[in-house]
Backbone as JSON, one array per atom type, in Angstrom:
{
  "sequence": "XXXXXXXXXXXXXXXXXXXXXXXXXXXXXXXXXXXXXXXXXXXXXXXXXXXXXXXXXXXXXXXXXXXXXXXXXXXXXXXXXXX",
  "N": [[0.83, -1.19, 0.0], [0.8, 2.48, -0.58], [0.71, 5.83, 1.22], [-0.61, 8.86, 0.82], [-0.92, 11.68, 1.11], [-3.68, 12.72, 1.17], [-5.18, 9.53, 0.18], [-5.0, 6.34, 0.67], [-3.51, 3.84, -1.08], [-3.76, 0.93, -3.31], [-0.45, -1.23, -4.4], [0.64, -2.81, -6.69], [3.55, -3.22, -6.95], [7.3, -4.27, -5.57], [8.33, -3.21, -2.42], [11.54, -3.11, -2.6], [11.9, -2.72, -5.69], [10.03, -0.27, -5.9], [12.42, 1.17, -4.27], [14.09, 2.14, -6.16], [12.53, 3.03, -8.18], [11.87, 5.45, -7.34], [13.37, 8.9, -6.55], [16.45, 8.73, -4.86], [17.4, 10.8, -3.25], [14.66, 11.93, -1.89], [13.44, 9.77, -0.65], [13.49, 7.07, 1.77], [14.59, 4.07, 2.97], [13.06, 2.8, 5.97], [12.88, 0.56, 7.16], [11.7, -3.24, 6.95], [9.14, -2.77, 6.16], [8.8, -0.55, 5.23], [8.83, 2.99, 3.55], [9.71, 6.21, 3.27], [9.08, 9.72, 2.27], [11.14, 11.95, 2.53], [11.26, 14.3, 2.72], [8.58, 15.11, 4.14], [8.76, 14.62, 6.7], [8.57, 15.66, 9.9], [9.97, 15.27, 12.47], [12.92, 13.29, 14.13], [12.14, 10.89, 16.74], [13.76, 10.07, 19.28], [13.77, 7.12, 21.83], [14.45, 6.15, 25.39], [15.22, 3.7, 25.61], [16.61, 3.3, 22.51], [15.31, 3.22, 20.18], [14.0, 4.62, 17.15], [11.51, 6.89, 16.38], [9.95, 7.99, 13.92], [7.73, 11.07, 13.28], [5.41, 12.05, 11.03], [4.3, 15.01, 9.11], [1.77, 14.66, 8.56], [0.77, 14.01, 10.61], [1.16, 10.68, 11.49], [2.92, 8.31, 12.7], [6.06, 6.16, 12.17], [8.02, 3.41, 13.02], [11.62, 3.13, 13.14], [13.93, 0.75, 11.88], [16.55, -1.04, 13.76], [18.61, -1.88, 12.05], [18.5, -0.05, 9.81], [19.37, 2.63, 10.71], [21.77, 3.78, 10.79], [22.23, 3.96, 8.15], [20.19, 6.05, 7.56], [21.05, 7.93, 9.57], [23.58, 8.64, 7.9], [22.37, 9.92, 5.75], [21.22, 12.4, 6.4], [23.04, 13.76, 7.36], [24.61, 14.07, 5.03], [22.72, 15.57, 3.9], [22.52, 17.92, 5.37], [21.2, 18.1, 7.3], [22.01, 17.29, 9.88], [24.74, 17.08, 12.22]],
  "CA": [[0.0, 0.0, 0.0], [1.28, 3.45, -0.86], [0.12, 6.36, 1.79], [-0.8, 9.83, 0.14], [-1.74, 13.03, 2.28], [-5.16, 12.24, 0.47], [-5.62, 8.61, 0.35], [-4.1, 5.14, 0.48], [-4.08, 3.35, -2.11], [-3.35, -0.43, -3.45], [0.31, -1.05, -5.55], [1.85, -4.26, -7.21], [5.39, -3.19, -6.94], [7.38, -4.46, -4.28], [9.34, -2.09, -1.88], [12.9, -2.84, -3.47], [11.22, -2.3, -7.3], [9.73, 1.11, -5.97], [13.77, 1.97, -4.2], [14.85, 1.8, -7.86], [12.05, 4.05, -8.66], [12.12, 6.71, -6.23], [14.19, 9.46, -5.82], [16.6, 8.29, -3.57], [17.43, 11.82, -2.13], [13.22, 11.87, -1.2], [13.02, 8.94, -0.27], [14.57, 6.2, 2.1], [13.81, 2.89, 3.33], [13.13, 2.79, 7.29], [11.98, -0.74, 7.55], [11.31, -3.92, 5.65], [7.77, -2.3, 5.17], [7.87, 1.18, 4.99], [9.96, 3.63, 2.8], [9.09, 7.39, 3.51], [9.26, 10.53, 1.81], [12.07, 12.98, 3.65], [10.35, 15.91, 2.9], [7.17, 14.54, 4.9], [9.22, 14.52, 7.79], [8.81, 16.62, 10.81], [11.18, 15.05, 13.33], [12.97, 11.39, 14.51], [11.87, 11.1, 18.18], [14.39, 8.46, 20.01], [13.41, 7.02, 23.25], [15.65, 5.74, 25.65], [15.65, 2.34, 24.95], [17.32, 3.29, 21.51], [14.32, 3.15, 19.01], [13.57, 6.06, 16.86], [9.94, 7.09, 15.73], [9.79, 9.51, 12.87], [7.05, 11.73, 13.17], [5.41, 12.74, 9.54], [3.36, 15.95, 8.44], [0.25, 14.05, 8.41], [0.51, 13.12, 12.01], [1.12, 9.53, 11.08], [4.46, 8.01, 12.91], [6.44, 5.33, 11.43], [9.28, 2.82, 13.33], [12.93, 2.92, 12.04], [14.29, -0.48, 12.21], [17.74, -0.68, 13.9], [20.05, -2.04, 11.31], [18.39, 1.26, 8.91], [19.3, 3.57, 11.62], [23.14, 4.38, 10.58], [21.85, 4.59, 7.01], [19.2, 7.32, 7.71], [21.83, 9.28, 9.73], [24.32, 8.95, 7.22], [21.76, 10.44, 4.91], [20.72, 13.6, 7.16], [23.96, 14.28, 7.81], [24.37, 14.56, 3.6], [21.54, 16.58, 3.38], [22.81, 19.19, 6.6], [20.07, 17.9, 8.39], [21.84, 16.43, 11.07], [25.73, 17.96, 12.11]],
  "C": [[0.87, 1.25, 0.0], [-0.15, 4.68, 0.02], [-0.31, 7.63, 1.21], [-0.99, 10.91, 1.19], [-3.32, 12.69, 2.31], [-5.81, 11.12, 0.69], [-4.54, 7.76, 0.42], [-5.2, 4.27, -0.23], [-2.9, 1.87, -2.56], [-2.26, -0.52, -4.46], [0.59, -2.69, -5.48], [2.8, -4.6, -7.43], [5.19, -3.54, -5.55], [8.24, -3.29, -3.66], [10.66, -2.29, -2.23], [12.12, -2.62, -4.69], [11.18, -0.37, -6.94], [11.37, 2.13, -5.23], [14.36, 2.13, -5.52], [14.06, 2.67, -8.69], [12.06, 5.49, -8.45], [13.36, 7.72, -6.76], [15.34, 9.21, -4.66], [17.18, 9.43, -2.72], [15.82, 12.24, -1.2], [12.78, 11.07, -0.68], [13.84, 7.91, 0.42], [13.62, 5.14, 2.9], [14.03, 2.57, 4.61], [13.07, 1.31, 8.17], [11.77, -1.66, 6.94], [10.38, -3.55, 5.26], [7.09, -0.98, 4.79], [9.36, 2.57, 4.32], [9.13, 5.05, 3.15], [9.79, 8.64, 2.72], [10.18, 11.6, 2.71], [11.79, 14.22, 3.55], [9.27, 15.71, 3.31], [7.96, 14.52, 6.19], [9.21, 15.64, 8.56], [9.86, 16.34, 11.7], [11.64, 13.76, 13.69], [12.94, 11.81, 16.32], [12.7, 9.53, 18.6], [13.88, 8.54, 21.88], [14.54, 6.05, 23.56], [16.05, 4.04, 25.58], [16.32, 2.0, 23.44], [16.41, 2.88, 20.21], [14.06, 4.38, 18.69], [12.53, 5.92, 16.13], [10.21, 7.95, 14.88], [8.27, 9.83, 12.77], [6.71, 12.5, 11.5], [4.48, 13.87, 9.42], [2.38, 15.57, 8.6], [-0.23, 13.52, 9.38], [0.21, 11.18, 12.29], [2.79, 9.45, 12.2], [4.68, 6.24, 12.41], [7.7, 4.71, 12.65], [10.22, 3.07, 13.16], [13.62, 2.03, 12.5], [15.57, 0.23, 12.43], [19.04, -0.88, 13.08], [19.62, -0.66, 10.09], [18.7, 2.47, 9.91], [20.58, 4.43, 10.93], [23.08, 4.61, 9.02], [21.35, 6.24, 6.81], [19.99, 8.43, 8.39], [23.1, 9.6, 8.8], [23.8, 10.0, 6.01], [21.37, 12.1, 5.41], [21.89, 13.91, 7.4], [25.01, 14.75, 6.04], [24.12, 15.89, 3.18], [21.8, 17.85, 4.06], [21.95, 18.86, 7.42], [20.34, 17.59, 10.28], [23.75, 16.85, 11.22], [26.71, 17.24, 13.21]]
}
């Protein structure tokens, strides 16, 4: 399923197919089941047990698995996001 601001809606790609489609500066893969737009992002909230939530625009929050963790900051730290 693919989320929209608008709707969600049903796809027949799989999530590696659609990393290959994407943008990969807009987009990154948090999870085996969830890839998110990085401009939809408001903030990554870590709690102290060492899990981080990302908070999205749409008041939706998402997981970020721990072996994608050192990805996603390698990527924000790219972008200036993160210093």
């Amino acid at each position: 399923y693919v989320r929209t601001k608008d709707d969600i809606y049903k796809i027949k790609y799989k999530l590696y197919e659609l990393e290959n489609i994407f943008n990969i500066k807009d987009f990154i893969r948090i999870s085996n089941s969830c890839i998110i737009n990085m401009n939809q992002i408001v903030c990554f909230d870590t709690s102290i047990l060492g899990t981080i939530t990302v908070k999205m625009k749409d008041n939706t929050q998402e997981t970020v698995s721990k072996r994608n963790v050192s990805q996603i900051m390698k990527i924000l730290k790219q972008r200036g996001n993160l210093k």
